[in-house]
Backbone as ProteinMPNN parsed JSONL, in Angstrom:
{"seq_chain_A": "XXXXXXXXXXXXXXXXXXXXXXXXXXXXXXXXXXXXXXXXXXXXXXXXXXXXXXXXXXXXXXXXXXXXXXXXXXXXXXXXXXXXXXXXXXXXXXXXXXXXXXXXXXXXXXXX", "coords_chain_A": {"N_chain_A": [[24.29, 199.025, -42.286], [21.197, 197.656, -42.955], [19.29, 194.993, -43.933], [15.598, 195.672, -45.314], [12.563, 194.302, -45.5], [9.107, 193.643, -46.949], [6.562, 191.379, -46.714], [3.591, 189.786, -48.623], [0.855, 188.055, -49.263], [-0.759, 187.096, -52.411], [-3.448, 186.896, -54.173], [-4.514, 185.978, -57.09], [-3.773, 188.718, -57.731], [-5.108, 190.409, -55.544], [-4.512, 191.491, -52.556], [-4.068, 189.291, -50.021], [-3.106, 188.747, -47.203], [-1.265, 190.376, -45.216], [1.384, 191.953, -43.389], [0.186, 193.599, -42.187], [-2.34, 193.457, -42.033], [-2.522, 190.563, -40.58], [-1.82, 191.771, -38.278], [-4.168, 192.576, -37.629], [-5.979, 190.699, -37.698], [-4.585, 189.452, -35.157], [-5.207, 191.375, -33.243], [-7.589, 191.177, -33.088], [-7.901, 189.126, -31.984], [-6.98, 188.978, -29.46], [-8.513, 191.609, -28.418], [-11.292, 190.43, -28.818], [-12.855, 191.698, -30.043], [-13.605, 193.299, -33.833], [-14.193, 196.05, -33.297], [-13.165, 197.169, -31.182], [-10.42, 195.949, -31.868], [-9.986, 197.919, -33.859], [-9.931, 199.787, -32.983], [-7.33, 199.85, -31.588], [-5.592, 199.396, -33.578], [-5.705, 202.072, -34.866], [-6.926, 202.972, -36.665], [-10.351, 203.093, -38.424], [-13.674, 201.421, -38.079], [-15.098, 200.551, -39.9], [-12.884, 199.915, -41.737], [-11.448, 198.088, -41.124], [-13.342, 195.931, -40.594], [-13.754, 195.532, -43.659], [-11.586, 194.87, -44.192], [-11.298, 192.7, -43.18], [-13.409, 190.974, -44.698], [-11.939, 191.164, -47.252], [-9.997, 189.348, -46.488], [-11.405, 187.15, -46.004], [-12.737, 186.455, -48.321], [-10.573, 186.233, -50.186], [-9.459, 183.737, -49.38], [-11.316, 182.015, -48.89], [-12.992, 181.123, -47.21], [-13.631, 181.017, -43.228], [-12.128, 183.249, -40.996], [-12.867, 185.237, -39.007], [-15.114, 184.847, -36.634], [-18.081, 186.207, -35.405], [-20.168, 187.474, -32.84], [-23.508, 189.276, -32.731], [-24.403, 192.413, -30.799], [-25.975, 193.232, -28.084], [-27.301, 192.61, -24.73], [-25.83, 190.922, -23.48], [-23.087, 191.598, -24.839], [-21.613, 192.13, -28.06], [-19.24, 190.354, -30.035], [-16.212, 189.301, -31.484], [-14.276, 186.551, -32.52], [-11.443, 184.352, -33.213], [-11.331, 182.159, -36.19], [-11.04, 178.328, -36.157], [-10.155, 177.697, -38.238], [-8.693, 180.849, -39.079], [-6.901, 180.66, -36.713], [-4.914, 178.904, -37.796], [-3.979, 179.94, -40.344], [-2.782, 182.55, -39.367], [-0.482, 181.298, -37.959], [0.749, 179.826, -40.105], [1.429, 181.849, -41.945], [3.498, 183.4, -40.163], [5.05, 181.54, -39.485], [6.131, 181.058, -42.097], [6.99, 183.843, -42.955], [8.843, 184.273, -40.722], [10.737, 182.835, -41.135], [11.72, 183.59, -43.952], [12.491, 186.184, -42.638], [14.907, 184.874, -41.754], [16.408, 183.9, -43.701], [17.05, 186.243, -45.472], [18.43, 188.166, -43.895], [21.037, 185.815, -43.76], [21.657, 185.885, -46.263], [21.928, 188.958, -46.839], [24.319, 189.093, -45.494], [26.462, 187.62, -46.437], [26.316, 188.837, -48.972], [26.751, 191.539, -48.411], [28.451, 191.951, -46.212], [31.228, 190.603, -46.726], [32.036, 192.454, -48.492], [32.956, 194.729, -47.613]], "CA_chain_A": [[23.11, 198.789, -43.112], [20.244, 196.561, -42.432], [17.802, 194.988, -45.086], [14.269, 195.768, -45.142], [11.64, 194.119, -47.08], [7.839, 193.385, -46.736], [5.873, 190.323, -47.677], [2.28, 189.713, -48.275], [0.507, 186.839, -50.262], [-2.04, 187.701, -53.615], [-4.859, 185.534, -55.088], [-5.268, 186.824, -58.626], [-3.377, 189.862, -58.017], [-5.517, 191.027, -54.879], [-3.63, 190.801, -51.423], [-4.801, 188.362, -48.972], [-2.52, 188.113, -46.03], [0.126, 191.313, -45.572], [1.655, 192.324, -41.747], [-0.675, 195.174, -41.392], [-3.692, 192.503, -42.114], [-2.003, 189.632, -39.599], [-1.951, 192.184, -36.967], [-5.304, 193.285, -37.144], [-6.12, 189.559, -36.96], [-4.026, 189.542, -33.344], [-5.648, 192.6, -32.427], [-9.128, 190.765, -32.995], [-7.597, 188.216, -31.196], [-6.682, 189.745, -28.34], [-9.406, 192.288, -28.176], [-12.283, 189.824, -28.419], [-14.082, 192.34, -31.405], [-13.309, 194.051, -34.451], [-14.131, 197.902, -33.099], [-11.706, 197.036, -29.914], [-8.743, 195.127, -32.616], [-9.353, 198.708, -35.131], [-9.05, 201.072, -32.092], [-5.633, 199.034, -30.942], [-4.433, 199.803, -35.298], [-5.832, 203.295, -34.661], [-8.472, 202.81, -38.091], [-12.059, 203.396, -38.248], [-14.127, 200.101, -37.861], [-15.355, 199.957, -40.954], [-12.116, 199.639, -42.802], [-11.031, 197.033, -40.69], [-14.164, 194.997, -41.444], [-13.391, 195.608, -45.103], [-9.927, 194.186, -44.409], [-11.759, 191.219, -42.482], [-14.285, 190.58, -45.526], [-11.499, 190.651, -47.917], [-8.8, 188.491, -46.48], [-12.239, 185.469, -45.87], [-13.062, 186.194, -49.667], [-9.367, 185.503, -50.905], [-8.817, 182.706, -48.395], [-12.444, 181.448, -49.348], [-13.059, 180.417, -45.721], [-14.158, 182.346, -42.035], [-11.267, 183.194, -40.297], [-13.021, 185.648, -38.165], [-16.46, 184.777, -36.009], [-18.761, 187.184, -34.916], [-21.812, 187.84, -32.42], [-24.094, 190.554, -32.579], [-24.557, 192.968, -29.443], [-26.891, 192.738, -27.2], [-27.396, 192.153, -23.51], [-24.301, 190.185, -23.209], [-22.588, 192.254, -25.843], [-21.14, 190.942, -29.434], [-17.808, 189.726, -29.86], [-15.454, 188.061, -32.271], [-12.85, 185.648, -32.199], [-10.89, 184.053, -34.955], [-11.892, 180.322, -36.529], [-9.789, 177.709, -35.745], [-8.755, 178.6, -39.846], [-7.839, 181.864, -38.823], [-5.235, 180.245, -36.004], [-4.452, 178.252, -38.351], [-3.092, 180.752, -41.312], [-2.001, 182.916, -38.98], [0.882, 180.448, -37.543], [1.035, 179.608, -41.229], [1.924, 182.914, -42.246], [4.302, 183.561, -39.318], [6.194, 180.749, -39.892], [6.479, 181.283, -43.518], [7.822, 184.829, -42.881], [10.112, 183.995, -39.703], [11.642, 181.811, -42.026], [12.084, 184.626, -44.441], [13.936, 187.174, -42.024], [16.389, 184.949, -41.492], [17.223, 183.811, -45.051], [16.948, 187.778, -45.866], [19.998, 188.255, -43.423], [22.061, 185.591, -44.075], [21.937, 186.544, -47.846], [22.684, 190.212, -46.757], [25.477, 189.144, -44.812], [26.837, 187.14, -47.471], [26.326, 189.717, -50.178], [27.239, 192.577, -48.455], [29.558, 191.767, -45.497], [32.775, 190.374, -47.711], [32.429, 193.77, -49.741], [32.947, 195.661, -47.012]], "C_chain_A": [[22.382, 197.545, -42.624], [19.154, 195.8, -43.498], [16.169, 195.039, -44.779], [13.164, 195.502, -46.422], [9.851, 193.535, -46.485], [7.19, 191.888, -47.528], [4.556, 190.098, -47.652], [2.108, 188.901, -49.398], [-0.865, 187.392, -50.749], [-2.78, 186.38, -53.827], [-5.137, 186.345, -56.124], [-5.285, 188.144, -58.212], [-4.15, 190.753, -57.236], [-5.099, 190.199, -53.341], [-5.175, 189.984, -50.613], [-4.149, 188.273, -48.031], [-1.196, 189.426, -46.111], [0.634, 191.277, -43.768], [0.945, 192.531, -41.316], [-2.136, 193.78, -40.844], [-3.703, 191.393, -41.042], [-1.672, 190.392, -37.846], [-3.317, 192.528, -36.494], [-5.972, 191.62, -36.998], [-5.873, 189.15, -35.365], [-4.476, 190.207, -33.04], [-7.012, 192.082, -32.226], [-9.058, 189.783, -32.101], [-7.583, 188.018, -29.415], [-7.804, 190.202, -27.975], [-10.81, 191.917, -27.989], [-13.42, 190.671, -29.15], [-13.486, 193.084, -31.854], [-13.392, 195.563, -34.177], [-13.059, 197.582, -32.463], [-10.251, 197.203, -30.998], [-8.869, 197.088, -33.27], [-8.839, 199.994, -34.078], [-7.853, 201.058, -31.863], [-5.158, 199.776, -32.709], [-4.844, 201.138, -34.79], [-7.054, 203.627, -36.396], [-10.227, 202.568, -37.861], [-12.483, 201.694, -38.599], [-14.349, 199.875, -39.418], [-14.146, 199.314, -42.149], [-11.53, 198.43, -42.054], [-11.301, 195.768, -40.929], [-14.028, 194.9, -42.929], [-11.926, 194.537, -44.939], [-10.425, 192.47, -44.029], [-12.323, 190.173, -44.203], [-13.164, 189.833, -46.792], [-10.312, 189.831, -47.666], [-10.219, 187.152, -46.675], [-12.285, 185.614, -47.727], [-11.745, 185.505, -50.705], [-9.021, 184.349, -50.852], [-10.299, 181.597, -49.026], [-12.762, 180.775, -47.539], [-13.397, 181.689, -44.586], [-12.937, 182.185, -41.605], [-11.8, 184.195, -39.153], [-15.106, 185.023, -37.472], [-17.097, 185.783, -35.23], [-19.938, 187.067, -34.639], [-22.189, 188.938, -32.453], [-24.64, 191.112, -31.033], [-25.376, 192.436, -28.791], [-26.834, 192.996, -25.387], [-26.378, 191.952, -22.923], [-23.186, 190.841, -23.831], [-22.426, 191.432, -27.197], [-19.884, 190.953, -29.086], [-17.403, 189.534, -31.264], [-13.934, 188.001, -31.731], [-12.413, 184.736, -33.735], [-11.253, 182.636, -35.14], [-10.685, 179.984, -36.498], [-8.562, 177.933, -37.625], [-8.22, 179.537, -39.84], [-6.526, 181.486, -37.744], [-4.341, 179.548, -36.663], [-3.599, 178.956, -39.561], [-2.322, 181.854, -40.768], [-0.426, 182.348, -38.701], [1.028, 179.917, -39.016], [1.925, 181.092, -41.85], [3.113, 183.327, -41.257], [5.178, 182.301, -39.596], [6.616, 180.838, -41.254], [7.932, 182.685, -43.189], [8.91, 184.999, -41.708], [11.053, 183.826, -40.476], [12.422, 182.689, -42.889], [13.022, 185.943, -43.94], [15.079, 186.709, -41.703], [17.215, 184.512, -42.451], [17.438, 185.079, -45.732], [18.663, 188.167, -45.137], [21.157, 187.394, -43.461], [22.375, 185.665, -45.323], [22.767, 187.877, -48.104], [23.75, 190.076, -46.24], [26.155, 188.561, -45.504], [27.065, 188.136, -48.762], [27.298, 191.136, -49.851], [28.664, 192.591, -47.469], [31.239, 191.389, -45.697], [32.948, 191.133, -48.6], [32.922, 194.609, -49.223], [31.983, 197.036, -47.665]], "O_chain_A": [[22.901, 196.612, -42.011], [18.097, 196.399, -43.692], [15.693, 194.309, -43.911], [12.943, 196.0, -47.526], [9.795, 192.985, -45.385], [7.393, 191.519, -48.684], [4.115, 190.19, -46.506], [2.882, 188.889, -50.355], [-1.768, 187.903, -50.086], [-2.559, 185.187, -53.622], [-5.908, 187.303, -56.071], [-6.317, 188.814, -58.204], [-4.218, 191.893, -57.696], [-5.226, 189.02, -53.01], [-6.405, 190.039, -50.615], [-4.605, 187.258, -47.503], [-0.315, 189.377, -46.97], [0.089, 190.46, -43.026], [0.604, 192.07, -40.226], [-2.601, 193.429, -39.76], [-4.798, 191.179, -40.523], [-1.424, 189.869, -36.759], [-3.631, 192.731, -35.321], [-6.535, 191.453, -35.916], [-6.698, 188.682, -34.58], [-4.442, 190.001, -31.827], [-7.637, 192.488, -31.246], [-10.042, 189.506, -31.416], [-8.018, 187.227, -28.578], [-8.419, 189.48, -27.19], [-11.573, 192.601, -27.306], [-14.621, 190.471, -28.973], [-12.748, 193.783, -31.159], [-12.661, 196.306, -34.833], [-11.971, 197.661, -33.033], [-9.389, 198.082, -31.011], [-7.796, 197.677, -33.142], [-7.911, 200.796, -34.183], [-7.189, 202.094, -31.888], [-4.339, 200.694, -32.759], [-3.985, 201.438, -33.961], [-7.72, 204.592, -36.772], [-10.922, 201.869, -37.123], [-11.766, 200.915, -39.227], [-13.727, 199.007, -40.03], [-14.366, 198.546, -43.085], [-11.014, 197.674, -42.878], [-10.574, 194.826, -41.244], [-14.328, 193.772, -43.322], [-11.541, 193.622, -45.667], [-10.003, 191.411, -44.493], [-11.835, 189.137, -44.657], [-13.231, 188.684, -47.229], [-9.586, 189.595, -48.632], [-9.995, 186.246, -47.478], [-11.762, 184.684, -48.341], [-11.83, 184.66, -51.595], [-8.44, 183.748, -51.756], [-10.088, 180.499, -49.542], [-12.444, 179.632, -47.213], [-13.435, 182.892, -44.846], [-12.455, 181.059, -41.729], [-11.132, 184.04, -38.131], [-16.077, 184.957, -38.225], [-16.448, 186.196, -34.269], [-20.815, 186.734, -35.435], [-21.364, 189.824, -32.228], [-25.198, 190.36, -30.233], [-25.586, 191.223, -28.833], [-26.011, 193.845, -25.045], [-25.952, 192.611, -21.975], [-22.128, 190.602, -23.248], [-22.957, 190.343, -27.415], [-19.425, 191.444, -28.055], [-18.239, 189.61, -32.165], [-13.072, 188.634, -31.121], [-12.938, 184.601, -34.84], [-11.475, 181.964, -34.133], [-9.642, 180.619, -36.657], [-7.401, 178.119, -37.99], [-7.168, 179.565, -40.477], [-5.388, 181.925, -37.909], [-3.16, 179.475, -36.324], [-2.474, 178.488, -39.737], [-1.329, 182.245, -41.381], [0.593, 182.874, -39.149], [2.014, 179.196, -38.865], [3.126, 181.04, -42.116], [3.989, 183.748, -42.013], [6.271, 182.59, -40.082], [7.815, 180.592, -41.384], [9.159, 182.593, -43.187], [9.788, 185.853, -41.823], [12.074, 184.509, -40.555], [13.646, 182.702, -42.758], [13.918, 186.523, -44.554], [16.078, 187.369, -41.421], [18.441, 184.581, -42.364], [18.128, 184.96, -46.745], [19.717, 188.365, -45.741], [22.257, 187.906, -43.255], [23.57, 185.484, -45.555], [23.68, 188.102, -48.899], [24.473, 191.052, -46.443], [27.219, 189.121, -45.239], [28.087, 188.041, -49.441], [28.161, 191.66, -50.555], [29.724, 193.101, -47.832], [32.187, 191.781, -45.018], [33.75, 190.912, -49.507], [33.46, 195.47, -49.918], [31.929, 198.101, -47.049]]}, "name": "protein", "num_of_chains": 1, "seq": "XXXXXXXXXXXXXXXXXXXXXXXXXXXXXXXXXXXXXXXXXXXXXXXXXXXXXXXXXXXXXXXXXXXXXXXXXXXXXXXXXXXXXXXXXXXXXXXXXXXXXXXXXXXXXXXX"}
């Protein structure tokens, strides 16, 4: 057996920060624009931007930056607040898988 558990952080009972949401951050990251990051999840752009809109509205802050097309093309990239809650959030939940297993190994391992 293995434990499995999920974590994601609310503001008045509407998420703000889950896995799914912290990857599509890295994927924007990476990808250098929200269509690119939603093709990488495999989700239609618009829901992605929805996911964008409502993590800045929870957070109250930009975590993503964005140019419009053009010539050069558009882009985005994340605000230094988005690098910043990311490695916030990742260290939070690191932290969490490994107090998750030594609990399970404690709980369950001397029960056989």
């Amino acid at each position: 057996m293995q434990p499995k558990f999920n974590v994601w952080l609310e503001i008045d009972g509407k998420v703000v920060l889950s896995p799914w949401r912290v990857r599509l951050l890295e994927a924007i990251a990476a990808a250098g624009s929200i269509s690119a990051a939603a093709e990488r999840l495999g989700v239609p752009y618009r829901r992605a931007w929805e996911k964008v809109q409502e993590i800045e509205r929870g957070l109250g802050y930009k975590v993503v930056e964005t140019a419009v097309g053009g010539h050069h093309g558009g882009g985005a990239h994340l605000t230094e607040a988005g690098r910043q809650v990311l490695a916030r959030f990742h260290a939070f939940a690191d932290g969490l898988d490994e107090e998750v297993a030594r609990r399970f190994r404690a709980t369950f391992d001397s029960r056989g």
